[in-house]
C-alpha positions as CSV (number, residue, x, y, z in Angstrom):
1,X,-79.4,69.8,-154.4
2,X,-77.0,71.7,-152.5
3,X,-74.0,69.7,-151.4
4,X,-71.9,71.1,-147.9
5,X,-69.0,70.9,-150.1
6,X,-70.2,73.2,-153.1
7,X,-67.7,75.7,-154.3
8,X,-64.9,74.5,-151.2
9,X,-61.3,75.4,-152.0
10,X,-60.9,72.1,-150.4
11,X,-58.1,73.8,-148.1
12,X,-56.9,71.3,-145.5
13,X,-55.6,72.8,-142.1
14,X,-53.4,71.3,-139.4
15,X,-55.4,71.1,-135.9
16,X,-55.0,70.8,-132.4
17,X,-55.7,67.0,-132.1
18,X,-53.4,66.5,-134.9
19,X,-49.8,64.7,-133.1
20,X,-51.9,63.4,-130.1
21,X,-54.1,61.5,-132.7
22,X,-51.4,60.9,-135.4
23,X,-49.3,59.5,-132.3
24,X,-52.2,57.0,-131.1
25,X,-52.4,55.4,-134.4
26,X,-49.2,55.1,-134.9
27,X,-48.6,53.2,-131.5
28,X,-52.3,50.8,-132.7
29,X,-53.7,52.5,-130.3
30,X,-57.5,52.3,-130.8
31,X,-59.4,55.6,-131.3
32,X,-62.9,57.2,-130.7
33,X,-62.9,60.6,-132.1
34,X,-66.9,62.3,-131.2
35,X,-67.5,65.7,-132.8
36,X,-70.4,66.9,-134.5
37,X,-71.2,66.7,-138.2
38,X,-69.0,68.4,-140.8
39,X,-66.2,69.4,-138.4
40,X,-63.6,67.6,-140.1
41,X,-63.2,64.4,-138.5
42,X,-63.1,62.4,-141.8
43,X,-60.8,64.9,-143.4
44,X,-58.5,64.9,-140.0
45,X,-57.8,60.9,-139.9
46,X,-57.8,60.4,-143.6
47,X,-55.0,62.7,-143.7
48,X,-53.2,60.4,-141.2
49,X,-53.7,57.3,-142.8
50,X,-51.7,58.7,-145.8
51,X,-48.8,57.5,-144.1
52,X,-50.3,54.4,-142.8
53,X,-49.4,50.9,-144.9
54,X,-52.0,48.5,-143.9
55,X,-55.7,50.2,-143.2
56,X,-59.0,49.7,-144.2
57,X,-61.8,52.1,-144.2
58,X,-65.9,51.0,-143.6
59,X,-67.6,54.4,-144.5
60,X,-71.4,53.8,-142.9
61,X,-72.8,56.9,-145.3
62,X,-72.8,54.1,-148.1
63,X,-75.7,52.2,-148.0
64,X,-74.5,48.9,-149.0
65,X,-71.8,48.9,-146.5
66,X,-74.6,50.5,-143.9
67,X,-76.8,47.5,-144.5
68,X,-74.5,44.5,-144.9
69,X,-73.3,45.4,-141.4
70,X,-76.2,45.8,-139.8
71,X,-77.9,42.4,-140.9
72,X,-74.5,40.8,-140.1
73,X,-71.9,42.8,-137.5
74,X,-70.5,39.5,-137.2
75,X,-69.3,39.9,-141.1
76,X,-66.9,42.6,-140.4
77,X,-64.9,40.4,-138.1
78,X,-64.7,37.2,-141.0
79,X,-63.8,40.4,-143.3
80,X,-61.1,41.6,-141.3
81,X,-59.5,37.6,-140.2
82,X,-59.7,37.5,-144.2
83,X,-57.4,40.0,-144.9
84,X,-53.6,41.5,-144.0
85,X,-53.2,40.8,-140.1
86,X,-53.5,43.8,-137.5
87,X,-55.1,46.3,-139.5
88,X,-56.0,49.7,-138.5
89,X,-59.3,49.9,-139.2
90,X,-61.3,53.5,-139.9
91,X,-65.4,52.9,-139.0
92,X,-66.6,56.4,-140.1
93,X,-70.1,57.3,-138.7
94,X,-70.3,55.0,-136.1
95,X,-73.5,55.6,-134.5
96,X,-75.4,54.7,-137.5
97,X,-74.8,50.8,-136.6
98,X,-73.7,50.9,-132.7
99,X,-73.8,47.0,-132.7
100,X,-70.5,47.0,-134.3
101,X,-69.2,47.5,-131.2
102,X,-69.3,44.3,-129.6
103,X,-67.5,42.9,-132.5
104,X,-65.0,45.8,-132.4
105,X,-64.4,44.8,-128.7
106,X,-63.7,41.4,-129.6
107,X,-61.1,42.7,-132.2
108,X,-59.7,44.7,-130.0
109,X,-59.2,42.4,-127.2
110,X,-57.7,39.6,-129.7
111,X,-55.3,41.7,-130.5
112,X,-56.6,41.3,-134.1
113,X,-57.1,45.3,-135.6
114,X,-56.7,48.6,-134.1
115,X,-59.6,51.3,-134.8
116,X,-60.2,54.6,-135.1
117,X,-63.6,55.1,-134.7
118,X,-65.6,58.5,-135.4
119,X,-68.8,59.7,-134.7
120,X,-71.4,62.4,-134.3
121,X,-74.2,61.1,-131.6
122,X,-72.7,59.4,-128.2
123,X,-77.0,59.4,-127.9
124,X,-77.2,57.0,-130.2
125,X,-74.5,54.7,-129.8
126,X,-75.6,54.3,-125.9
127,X,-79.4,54.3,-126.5
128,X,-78.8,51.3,-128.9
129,X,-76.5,48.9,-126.8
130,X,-73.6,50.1,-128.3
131,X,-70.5,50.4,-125.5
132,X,-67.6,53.2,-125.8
133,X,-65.7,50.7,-124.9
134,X,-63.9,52.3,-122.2
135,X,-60.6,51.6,-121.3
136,X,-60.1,50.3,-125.0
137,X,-60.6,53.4,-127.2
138,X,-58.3,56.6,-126.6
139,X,-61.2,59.2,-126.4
140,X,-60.9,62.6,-128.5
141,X,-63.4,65.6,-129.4
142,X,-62.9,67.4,-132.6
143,X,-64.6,70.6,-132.4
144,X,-64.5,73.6,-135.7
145,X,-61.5,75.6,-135.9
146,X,-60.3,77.1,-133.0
147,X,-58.6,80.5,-132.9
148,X,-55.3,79.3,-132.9
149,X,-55.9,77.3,-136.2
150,X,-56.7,80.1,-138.0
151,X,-53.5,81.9,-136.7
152,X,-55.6,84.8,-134.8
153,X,-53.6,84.3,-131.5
154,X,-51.3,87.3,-130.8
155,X,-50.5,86.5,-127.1
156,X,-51.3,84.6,-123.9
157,X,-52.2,86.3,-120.5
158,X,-54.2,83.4,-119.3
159,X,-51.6,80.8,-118.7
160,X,-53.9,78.0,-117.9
161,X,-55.1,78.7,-121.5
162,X,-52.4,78.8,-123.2
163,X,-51.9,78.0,-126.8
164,X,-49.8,78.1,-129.6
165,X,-50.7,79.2,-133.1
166,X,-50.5,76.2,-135.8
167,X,-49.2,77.0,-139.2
168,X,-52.5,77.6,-141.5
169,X,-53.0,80.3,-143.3
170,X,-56.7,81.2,-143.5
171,X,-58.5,84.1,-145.7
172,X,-61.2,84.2,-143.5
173,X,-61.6,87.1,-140.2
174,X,-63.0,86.8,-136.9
175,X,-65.8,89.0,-137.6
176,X,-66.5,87.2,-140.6
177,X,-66.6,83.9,-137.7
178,X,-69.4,86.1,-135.3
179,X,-71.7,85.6,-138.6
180,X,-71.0,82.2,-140.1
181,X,-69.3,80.6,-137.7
182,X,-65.7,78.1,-137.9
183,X,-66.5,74.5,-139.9
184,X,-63.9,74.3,-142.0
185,X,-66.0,74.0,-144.9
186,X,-67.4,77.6,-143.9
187,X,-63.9,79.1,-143.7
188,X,-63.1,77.2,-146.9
189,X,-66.2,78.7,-149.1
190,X,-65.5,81.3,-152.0
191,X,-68.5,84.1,-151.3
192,X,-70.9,84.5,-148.5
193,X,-73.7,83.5,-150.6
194,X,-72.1,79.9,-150.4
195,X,-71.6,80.3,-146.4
196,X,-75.5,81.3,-146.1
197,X,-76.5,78.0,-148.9
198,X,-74.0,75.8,-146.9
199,X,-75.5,76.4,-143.2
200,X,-78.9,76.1,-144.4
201,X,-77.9,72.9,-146.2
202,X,-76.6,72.2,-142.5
203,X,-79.7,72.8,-141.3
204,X,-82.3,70.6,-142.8
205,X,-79.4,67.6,-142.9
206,X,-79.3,67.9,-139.0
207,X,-82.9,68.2,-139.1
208,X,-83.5,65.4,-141.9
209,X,-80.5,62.8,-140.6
210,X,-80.6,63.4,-136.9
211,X,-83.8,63.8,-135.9
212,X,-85.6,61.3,-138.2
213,X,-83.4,58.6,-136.7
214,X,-84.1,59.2,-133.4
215,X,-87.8,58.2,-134.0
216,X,-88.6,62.0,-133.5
217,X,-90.6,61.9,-136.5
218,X,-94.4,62.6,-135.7
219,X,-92.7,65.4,-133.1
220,X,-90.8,66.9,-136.7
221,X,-92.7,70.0,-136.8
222,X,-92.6,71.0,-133.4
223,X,-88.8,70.4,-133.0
224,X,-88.2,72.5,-135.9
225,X,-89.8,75.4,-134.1
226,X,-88.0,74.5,-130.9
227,X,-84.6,74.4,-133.1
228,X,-85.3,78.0,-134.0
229,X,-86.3,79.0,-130.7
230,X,-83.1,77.2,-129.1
231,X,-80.7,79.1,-131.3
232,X,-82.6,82.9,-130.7
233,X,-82.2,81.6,-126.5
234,X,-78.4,80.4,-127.4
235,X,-76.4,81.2,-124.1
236,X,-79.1,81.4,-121.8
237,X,-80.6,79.2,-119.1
238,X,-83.9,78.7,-121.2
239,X,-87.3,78.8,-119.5
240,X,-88.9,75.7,-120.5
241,X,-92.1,76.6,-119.7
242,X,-92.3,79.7,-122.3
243,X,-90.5,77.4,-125.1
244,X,-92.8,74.5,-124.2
245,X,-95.8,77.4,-125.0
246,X,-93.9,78.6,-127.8
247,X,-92.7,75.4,-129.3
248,X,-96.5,73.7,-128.9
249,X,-95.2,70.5,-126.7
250,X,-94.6,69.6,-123.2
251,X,-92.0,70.9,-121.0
252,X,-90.7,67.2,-120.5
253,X,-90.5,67.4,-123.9
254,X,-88.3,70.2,-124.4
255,X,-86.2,69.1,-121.7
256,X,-85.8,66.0,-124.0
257,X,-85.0,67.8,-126.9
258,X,-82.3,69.8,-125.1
259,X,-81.0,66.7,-124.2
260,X,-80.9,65.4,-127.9
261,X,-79.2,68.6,-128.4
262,X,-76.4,68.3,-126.2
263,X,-75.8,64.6,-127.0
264,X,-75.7,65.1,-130.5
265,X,-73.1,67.3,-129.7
266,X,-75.1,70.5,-131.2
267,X,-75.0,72.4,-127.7
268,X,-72.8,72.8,-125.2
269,X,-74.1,72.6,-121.7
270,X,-72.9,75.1,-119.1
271,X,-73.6,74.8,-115.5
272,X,-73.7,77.0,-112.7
273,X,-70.9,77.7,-110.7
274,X,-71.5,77.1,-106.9
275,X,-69.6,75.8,-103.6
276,X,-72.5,73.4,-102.9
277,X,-72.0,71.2,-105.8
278,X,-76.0,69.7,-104.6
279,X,-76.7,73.4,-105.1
280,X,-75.4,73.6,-108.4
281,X,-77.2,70.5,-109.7
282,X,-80.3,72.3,-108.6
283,X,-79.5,75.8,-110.8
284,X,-80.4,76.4,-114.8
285,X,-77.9,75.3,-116.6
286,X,-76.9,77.8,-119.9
287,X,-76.5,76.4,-123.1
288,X,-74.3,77.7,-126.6
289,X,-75.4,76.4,-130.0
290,X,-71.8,74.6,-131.2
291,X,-70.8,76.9,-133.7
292,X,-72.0,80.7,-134.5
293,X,-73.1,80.2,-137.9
294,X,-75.2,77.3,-137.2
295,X,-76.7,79.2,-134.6
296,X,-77.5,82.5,-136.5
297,X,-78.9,80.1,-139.6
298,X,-81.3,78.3,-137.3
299,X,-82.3,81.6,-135.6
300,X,-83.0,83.0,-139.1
301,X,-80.9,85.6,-138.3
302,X,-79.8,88.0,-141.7
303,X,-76.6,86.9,-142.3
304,X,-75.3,90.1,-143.1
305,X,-72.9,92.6,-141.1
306,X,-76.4,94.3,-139.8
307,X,-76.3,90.8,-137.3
308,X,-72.7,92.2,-136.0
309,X,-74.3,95.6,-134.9
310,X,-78.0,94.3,-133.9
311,X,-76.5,91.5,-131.3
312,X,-72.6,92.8,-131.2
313,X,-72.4,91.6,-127.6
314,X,-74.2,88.1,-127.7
315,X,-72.0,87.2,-130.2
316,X,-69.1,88.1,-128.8
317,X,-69.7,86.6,-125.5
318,X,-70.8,83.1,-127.6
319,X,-67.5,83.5,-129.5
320,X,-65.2,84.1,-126.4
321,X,-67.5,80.8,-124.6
322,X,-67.0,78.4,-127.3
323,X,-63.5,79.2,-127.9
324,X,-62.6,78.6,-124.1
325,X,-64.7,75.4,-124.3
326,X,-62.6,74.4,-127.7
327,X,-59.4,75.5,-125.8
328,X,-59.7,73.1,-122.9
329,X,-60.3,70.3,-125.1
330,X,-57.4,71.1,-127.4
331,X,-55.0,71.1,-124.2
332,X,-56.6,68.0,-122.9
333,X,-57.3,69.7,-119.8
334,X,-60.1,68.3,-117.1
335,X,-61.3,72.1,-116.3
336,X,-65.1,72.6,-116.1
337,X,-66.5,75.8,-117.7
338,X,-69.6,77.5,-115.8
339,X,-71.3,80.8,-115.1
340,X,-72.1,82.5,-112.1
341,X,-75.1,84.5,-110.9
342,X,-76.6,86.1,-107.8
343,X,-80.1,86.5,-106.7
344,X,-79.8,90.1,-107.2
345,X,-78.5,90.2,-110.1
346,X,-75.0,90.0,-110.4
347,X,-72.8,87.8,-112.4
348,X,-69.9,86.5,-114.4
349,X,-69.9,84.8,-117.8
350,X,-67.1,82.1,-117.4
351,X,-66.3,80.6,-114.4
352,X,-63.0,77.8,-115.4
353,X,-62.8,75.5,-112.7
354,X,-59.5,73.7,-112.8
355,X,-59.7,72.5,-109.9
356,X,-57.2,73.5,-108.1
357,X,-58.7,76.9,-108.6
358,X,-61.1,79.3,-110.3
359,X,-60.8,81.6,-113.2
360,X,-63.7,84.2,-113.5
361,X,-63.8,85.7,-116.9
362,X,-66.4,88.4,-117.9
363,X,-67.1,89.0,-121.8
364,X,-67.5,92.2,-123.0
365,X,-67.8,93.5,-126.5
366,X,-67.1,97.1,-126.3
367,X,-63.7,98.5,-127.0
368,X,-63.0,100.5,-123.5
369,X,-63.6,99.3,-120.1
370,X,-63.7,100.2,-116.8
371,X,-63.9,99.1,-113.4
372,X,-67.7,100.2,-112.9
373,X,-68.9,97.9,-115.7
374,X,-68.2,94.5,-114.1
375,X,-69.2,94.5,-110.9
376,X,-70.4,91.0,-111.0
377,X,-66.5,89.8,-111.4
378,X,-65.7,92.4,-108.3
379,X,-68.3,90.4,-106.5
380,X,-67.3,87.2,-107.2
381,X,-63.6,87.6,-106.4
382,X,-65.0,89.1,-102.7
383,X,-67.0,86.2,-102.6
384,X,-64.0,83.5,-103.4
385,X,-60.9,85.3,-102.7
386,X,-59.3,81.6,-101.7
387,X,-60.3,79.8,-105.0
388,X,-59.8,83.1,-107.4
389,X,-57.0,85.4,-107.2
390,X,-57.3,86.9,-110.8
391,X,-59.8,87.7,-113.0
392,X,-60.6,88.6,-116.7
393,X,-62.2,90.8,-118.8
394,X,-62.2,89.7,-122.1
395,X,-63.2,92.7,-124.6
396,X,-62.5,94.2,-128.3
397,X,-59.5,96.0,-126.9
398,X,-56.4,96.4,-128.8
399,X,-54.3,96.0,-126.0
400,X,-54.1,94.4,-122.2
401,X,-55.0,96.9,-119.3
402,X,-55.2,96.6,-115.6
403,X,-58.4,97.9,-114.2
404,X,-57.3,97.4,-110.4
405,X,-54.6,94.7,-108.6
406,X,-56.3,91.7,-109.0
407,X,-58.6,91.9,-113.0
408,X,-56.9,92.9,-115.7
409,X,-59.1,93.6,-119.5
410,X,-57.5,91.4,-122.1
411,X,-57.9,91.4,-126.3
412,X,-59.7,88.8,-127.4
413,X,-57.0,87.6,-129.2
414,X,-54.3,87.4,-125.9
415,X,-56.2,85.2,-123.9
């Protein structure tokens, strides 16, 4: 069987979350790190309890420790009173026994352990009683490797998204990322053969792990086809009548499994951007498969360089989205991302709200722009002059260029 490690170099790379979390566990603060499968998170605090004396580690992918726990949550707190006092204790896989929580609480509030928690379903740990603890756990989302952890960053017009390159040195390009995507153990494979075997192993584990255990069973077959159908939609609002045809289930159905989608933390929701925010509530909301490879493998896409020149523009607009999304979170900033669209027509990829303002981005893939191509973004800055006074084009250019006072085109790589 094909492991999601198979022919790795095993490089390790420094990321973003890096000093915030190596800072919390060094001040016992306790942890909840959310991201989904194979992005890291293991790796990441591992690599910080190097220089950690007194830790323990519960890894819930071992069945025996998987089992004893969730007979007994009770045991891990007489394990933990039996051993060296105030531990900093790693629960890896957390939502596959949520009811540790309650005794984690306990620990917590006694003053007794510190944790660092990780997981890959928030679905899961809130479906089944299990509390995120608020106010107890410092919250963090690992995403895969952003741009500026694989030292692509040559500048930064946006300021709001400003970010500096980390020190890793990675053999692997960005359009290399438009077909398989950012996990680390993607960048970290010898061949593209292994990238393709990897993402498919991806694949059925999501579908196998994930799915199974959220009692999905009997509805396997169907949300198999809906996976598929999901990824070709990636980065649209989806129609879920036509899917619901499509997919061969209700459209309550598929509005489930987009749900299970999102808080399994596969896609990333993206909402309308609107002044009435009852409006907005009302509008489609768009949503981007997590990572590009793991979209184009559950697609069935060829996973070839033919997929760069049959859908150059989708993704590059889903490389530009995700990587905005994955910047915000880096910078621990509380800016919502959104699109914007008109009734006739007209529209704008990225809206980022920061809240104090708007910052209206349009994606475009081609090398040369000009002023007639993006007239949603014209529109939009008409339509908001108080809330946006730039906008963006983010394109394949080699250098910035000002199309008119007020939007300027930017590299990809110089946002």
């Amino acid at each position: 069987m094909y492991t999601l490690s198979m022919h790795s170099k095993k490089k390790l790379y420094i990321r973003n979350l890096q000093t915030s979390l190596n800072a919390a566990v060094h001040k016992k603060q306790s942890v909840l790190m959310l991201g989904p499968r194979q992005v890291g998170k293991t790796t990441l605090v591992k690599s910080i309890l190097e220089s950690v004396n007194n830790f323990t580690t519960y890894s819930l992918q071992i069945p025996e420790i998987r089992l004893g726990l969730e007979k007994d949550p009770s045991l891990l707190i007489r394990q933990l009173k039996a051993g060296k006092p105030h531990p900093i204790v790693f629960i890896d896989e957390a939502q596959k026994v949520p009811e540790l929580f309650d005794a984690i609480q306990y620990l917590i509030d006694e003053k007794l352990a510190a944790f660092i928690v990780t997981g890959s379903s928030a679905r899961k740990l809130k479906r089944k009683g299990g509390n995120l603890l608020p106010g107890r756990l410092k919250s963090f989302h690992l995403d895969p490797l952003a741009w500026n952890e694989l030292g692509w960053i040559r500048g930064a017009n946006i300021k709001e998204l400003s970010i500096a390159n980390l020190p890793n040195h990675a053999e692997y390009s960005f359009e290399k990322s438009l077909i398989f995507g950012t996990l680390p153990g993607i960048v970290n494979q010898n061949t593209d053969s292994d990238r393709k075997d990897f993402l498919k192993a991806y694949s059925e584990i999501y579908l196998e792990e994930e799915i199974r255990a959220e009692a999905l069973s009997r509805k396997i077959g169907a949300f198999s086809r809906f996976l598929e159908l999901a990824a070709q939609e990636s980065g649209t609002a989806p129609n879920f009548a036509k899917l619901s045809m499509e997919a061969g289930v209700s459209a309550p159905a598929i509005k489930e499994f987009y749900n299970l989608l999102e808080e399994t933390l596969v896609a990333e929701r993206v909402d309308a951007y609107l002044k009435n925010a009852r409006k907005r509530i009302l509008r489609s909301a768009r949503y981007y498969m997590f990572d590009l490879g793991v979209r184009n493998s559950l697609a069935r896409l060829p996973m070839t360089e033919e997929l760069i020149n049959s859908q150059k523009g989708v993704l590059f607009e889903h490389a530009v989205m995700l990587e905005t999304i994955r910047r915000i979170r880096a910078l621990g900033k509380d800016y919502k991302v959104c699109y914007w669209r008109t009734a006739s027509g007209l529209e704008v990829d990225c809206v980022i709200d920061t809240g104090s303002g708007v910052i209206p981005v349009e994606i475009k893939s081609s090398a040369h722009v000009r002023l007639a191509d993006v007239p949603g973004l014209v529109a939009f800055l008409q339509e908001y002059p108080k809330q946006a006074q730039q906008g963006f084009v983010v394109a394949q250019t080699d250098r910035p260029e000002r199309l008119s006072d007020n939007i300027t085109v930017l590299p990809w790589h110089s946002i």
